[in-house]
C-alpha positions as YAML, in Angstrom:
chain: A
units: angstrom
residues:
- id: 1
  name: UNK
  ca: [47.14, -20.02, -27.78]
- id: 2
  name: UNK
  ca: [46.04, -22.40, -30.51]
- id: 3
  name: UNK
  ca: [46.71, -26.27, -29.85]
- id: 4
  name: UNK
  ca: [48.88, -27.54, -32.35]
- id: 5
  name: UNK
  ca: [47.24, -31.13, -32.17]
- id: 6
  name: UNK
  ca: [43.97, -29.72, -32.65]
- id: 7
  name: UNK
  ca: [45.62, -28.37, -36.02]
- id: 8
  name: UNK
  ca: [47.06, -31.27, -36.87]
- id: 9
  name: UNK
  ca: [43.81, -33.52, -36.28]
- id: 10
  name: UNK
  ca: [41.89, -30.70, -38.65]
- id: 11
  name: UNK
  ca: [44.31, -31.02, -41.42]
- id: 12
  name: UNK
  ca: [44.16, -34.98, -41.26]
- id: 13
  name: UNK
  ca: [40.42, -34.65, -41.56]
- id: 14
  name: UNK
  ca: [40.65, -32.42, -44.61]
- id: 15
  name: UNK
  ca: [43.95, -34.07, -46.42]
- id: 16
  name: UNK
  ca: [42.05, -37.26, -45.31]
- id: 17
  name: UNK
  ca: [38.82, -36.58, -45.92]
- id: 18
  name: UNK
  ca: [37.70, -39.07, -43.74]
- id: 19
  name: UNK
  ca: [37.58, -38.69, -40.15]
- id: 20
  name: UNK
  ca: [38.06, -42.46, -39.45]
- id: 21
  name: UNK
  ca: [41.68, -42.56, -41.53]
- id: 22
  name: UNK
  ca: [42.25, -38.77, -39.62]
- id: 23
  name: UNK
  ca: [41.92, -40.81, -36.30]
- id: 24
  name: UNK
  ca: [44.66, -43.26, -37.81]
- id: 25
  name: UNK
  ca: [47.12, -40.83, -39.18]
- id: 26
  name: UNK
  ca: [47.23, -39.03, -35.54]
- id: 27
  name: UNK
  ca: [46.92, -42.27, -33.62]
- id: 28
  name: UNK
  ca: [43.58, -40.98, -31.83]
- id: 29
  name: UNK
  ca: [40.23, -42.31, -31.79]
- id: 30
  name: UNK
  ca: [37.11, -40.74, -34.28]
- id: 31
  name: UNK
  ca: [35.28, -39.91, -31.39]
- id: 32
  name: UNK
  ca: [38.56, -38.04, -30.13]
- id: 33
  name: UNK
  ca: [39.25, -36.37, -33.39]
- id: 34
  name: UNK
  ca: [35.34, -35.46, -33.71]
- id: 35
  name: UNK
  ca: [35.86, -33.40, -30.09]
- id: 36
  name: UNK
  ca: [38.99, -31.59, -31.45]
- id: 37
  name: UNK
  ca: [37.30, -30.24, -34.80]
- id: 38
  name: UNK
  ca: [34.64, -29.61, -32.24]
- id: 39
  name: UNK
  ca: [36.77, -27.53, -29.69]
- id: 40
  name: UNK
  ca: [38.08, -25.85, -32.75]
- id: 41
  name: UNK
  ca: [34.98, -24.82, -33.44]
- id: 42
  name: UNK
  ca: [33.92, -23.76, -30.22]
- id: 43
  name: UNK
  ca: [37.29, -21.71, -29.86]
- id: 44
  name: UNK
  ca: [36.34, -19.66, -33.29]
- id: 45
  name: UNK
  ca: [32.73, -19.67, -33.07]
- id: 46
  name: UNK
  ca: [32.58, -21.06, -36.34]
- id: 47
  name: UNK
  ca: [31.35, -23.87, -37.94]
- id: 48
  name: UNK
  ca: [34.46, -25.15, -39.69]
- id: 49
  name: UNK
  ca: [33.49, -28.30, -41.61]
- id: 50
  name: UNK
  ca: [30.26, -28.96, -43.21]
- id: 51
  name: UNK
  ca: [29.40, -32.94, -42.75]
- id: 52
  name: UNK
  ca: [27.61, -35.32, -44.65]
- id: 53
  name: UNK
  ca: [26.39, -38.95, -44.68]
- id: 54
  name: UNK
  ca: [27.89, -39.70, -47.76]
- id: 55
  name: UNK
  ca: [31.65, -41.07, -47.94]
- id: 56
  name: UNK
  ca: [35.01, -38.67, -49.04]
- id: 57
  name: UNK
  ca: [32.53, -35.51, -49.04]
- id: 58
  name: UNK
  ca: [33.67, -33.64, -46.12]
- id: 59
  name: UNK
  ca: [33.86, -29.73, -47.56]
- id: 60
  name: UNK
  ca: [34.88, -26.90, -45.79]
- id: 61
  name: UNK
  ca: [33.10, -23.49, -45.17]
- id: 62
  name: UNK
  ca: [34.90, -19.90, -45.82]
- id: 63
  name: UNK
  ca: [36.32, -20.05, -42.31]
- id: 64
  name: UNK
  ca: [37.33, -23.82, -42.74]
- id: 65
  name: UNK
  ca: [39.76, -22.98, -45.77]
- id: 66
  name: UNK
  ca: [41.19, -19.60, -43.76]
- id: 67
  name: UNK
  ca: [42.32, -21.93, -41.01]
- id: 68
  name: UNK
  ca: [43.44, -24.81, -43.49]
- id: 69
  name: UNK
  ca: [45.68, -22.26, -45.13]
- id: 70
  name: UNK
  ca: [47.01, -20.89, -41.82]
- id: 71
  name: UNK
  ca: [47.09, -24.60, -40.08]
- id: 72
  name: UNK
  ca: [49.03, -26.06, -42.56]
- id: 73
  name: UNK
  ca: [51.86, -23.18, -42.63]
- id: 74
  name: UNK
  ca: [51.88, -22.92, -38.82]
- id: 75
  name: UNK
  ca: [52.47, -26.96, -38.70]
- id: 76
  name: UNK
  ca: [55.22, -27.13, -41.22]
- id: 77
  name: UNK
  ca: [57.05, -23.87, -39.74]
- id: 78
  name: UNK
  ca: [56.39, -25.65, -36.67]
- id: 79
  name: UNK
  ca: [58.11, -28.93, -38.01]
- id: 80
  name: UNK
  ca: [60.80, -26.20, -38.73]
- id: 81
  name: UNK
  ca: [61.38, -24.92, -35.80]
- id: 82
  name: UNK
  ca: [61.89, -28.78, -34.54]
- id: 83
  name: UNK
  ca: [65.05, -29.63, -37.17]
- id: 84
  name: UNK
  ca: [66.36, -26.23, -36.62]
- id: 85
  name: UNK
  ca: [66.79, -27.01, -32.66]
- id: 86
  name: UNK
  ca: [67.55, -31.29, -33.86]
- id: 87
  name: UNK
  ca: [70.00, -29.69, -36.49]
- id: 88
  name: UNK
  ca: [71.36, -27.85, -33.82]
- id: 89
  name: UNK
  ca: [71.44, -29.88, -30.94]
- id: 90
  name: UNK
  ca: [73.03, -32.90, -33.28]
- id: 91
  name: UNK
  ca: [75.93, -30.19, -34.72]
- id: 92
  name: UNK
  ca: [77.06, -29.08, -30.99]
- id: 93
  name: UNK
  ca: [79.22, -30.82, -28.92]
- id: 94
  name: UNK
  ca: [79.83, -30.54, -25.11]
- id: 95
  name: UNK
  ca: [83.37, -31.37, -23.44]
- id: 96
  name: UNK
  ca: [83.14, -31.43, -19.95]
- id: 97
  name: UNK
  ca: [86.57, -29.92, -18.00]
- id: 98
  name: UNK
  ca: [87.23, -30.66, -14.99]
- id: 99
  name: UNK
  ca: [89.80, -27.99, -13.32]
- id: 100
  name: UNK
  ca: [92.24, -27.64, -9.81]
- id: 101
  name: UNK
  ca: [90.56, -24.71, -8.30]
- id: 102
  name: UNK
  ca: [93.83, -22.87, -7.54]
- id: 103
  name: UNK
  ca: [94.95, -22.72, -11.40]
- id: 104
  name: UNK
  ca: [95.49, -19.21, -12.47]
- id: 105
  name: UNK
  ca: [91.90, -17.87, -13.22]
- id: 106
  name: UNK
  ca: [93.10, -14.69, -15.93]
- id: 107
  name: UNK
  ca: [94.95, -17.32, -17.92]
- id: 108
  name: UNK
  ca: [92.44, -20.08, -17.95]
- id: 109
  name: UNK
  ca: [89.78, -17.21, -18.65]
- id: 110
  name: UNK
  ca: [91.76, -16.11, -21.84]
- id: 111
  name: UNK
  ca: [92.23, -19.80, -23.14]
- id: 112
  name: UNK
  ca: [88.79, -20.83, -22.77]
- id: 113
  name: UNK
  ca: [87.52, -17.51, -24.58]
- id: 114
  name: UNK
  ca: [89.94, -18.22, -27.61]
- id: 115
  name: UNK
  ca: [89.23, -21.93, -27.98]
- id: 116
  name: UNK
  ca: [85.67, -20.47, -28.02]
- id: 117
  name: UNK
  ca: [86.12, -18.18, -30.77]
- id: 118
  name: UNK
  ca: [87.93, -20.81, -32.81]
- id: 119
  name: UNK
  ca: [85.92, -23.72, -32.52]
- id: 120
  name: UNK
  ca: [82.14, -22.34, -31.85]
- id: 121
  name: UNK
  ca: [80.77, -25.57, -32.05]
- id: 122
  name: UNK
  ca: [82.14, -26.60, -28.88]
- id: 123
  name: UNK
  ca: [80.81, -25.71, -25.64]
- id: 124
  name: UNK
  ca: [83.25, -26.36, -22.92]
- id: 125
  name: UNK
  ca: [81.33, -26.94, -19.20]
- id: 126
  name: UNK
  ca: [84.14, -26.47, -16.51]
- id: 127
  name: UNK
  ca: [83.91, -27.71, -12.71]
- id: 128
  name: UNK
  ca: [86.45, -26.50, -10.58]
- id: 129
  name: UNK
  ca: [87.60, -28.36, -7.46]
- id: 130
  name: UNK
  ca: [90.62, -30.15, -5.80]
- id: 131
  name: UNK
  ca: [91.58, -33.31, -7.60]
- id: 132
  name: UNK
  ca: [90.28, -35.39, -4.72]
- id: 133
  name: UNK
  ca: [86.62, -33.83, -5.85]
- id: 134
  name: UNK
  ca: [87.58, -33.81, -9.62]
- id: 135
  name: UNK
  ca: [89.04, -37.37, -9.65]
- id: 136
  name: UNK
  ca: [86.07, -39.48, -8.91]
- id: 137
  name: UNK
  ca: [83.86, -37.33, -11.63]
- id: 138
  name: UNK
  ca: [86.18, -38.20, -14.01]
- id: 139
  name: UNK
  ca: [86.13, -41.78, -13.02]
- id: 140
  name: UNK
  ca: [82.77, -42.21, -13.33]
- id: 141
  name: UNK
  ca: [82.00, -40.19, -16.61]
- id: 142
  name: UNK
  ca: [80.60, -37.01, -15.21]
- id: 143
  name: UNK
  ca: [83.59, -35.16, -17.19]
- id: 144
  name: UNK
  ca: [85.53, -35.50, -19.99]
- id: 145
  name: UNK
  ca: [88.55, -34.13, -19.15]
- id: 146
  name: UNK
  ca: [90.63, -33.41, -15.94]
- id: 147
  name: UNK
  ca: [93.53, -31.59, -15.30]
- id: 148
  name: UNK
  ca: [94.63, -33.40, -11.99]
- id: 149
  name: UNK
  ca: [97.71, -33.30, -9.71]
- id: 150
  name: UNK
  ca: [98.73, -36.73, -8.53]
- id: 151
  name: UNK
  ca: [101.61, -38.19, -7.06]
- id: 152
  name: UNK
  ca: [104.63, -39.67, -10.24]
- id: 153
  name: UNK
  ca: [103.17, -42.62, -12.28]
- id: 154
  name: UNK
  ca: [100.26, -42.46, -9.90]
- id: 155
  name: UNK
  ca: [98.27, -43.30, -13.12]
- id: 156
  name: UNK
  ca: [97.11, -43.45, -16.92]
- id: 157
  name: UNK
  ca: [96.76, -40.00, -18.54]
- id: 158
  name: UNK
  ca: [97.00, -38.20, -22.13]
- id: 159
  name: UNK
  ca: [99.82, -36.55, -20.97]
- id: 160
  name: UNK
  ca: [101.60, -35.03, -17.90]
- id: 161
  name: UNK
  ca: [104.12, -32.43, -16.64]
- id: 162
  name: UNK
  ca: [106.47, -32.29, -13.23]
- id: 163
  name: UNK
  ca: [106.25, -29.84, -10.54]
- id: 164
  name: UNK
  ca: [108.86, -28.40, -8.13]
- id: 165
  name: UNK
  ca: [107.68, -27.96, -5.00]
- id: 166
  name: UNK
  ca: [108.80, -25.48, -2.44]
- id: 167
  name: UNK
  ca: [108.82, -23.61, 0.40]
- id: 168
  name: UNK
  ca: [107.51, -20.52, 0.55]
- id: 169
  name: UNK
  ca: [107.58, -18.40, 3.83]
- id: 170
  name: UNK
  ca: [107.66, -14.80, 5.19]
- id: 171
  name: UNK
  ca: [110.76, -12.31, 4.68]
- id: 172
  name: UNK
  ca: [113.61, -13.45, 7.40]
- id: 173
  name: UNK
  ca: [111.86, -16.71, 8.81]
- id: 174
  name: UNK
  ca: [113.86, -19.25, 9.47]
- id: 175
  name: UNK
  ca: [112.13, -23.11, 9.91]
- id: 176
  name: UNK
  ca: [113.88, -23.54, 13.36]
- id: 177
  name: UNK
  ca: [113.16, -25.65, 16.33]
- id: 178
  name: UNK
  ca: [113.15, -22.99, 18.89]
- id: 179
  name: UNK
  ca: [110.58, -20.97, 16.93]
- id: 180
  name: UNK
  ca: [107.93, -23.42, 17.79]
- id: 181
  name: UNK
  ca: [105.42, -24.77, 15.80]
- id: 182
  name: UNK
  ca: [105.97, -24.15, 11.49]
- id: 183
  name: UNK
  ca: [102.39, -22.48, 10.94]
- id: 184
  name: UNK
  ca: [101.17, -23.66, 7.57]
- id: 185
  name: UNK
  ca: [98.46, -21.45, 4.95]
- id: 186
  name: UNK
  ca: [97.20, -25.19, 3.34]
- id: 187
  name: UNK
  ca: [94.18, -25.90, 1.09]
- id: 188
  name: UNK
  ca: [92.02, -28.32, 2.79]
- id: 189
  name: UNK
  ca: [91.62, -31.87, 2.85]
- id: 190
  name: UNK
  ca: [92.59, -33.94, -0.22]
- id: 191
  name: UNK
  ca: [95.01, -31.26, -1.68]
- id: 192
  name: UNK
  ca: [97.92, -32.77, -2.45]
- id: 193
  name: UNK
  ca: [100.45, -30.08, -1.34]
- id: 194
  name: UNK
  ca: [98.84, -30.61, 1.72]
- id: 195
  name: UNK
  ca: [99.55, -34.08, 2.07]
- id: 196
  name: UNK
  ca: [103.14, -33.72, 1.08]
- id: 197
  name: UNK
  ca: [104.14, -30.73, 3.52]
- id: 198
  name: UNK
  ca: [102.59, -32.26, 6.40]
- id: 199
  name: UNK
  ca: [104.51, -35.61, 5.41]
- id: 200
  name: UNK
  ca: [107.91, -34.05, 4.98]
- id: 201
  name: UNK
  ca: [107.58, -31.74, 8.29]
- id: 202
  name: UNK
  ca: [106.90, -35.36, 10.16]
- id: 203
  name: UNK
  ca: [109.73, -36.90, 8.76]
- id: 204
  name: UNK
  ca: [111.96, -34.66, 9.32]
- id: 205
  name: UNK
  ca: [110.10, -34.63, 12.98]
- id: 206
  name: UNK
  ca: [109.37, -30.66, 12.63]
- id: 207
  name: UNK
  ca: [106.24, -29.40, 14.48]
- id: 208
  name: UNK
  ca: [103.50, -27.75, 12.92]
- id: 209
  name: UNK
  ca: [100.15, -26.26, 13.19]
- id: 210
  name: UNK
  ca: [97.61, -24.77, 10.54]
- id: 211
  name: UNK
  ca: [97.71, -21.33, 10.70]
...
C-alpha cells in the first residue's frame, strides 16, 4: 500500500520545486524528504525525478508525471474522505439514556426505533440498570438522560410521574401471621421497591424472607 506522506512529500517537491521549501511545507527535514522521493523510487523501480545543480529546475521523467497525476488525485480524494467523516462526525449527535432495567422492553424497543426513523441524526446509546447504578452515571456526566425511580421530591428533574404501589401475591394467599414468613420475589440491592416492601413489612412487624 502506497504511503500517503511519501505522496505528499513528492508533490511538495514538484509544486515546490525545491526540495528545501518541500521539507518546509511538510514540516520534515531535506535529508528526510530526499529518503522519501528515494523510497518512492525504490518502491517503483523508477527513477522519478531527474536532479540538477542548478536552482527551481527539478523536472520529472515519464514515470514522475504518471505518479504526479495519480498522487495529486489520490491526496485530494484523500482530503475527501477526511471532511466527509469531519462533516459527519460534526452533523451527528449522541444522547446518552440511561434506563430502569425492568421497564417494558417491546415498548421501549418500538419508541427508540421511531425516534430513530424521525430524527436520524441522533444516535441514542442506552444503559440499562437499577437507578442505584444509573444515578451516579448521571451524576457524573456519563449519560445524558435518566429515567430514575426515587422516593417524592427526592430531587431536581425535567419532569416526573407518581406510582401506586402494590401488592401482588399468588391466587388465595392471605398475608397472615400464622402462615409464617411473607416470601418476597425482589430485585436486588438498591431497587427501590425493595427498600419500601421490606420497610412496610417491618413496620407493620410482619416476617419475611426472600424467596
Amino acid at each position: 500500500m502506497l504511503d500517503l506522506d511519501l505522496l505528499q512529500s513528492f508533490v511538495a517537491v514538484v509544486e515546490s520545486r525545491s526540495f528545501t521549501r518541500a521539507a518546509e511545507r511538510v514540516h520534515r527535514t531535506q535529508s528526510t524528504v530526499s529518503q522519501q522521493i528515494r523510497k518512492l523510487e525504490v518502491t517503483f523501480g523508477a527513477e522519478l525525478m531527474k536532479r540538477t545543480t542548478a536552482a527551481g529546475q527539478i523536472s520529472l521523467t515519464d514515470e514522475g508525471e504518471v505518479l504526479l497525476n495519480y498522487s495529486q488525485r489520490i491526496l485530494a480524494l484523500a482530503r475527501e474522505l477526511e471532511q466527509a467523516i469531519g462533516k459527519r462526525k460534526s452533523t451527528n449527535t449522541i444522547v446518552r439514556l440511561g434506563l430502569p432495567e425492568d421497564f417494558k422492553a417491546e415498548s421501549l424497543t418500538r419508541l427508540l426505533v421511531e425516534f430513530g426513523n424521525e430524527y436520524p441524526h441522533i444516535r441514542v446509546d442506552t444503559v440499562c440498570g437499577l437507578t442505584a447504578e444509573v444515578e451516579p452515571l448521571l451524576n457524573s456526566g456519563e449519560l445524558d438522560l435518566a429515567l430514575m425511580k426515587r422516593e417524592f421530591q427526592s430531587g431536581p428533574c425535567i419532569t416526573s410521574w407518581p406510582e401506586e404501589l402494590v401488592w401482588v401475591g399468588t391466587k388465595g394467599y392471605a398475608a397472615r401471621r400464622d402462615n409464617g414468613p411473607i416470601p418476597l420475589a425482589l430485585f436486588p440491592q438498591g431497587c427501590l421497591y425493595r427498600e419500601r416492601a421490606i420497610h412496610a413489612l417491618e413496620t407493620q412487624r410482619h416476617p419475611w424472607r426472600i424467596a
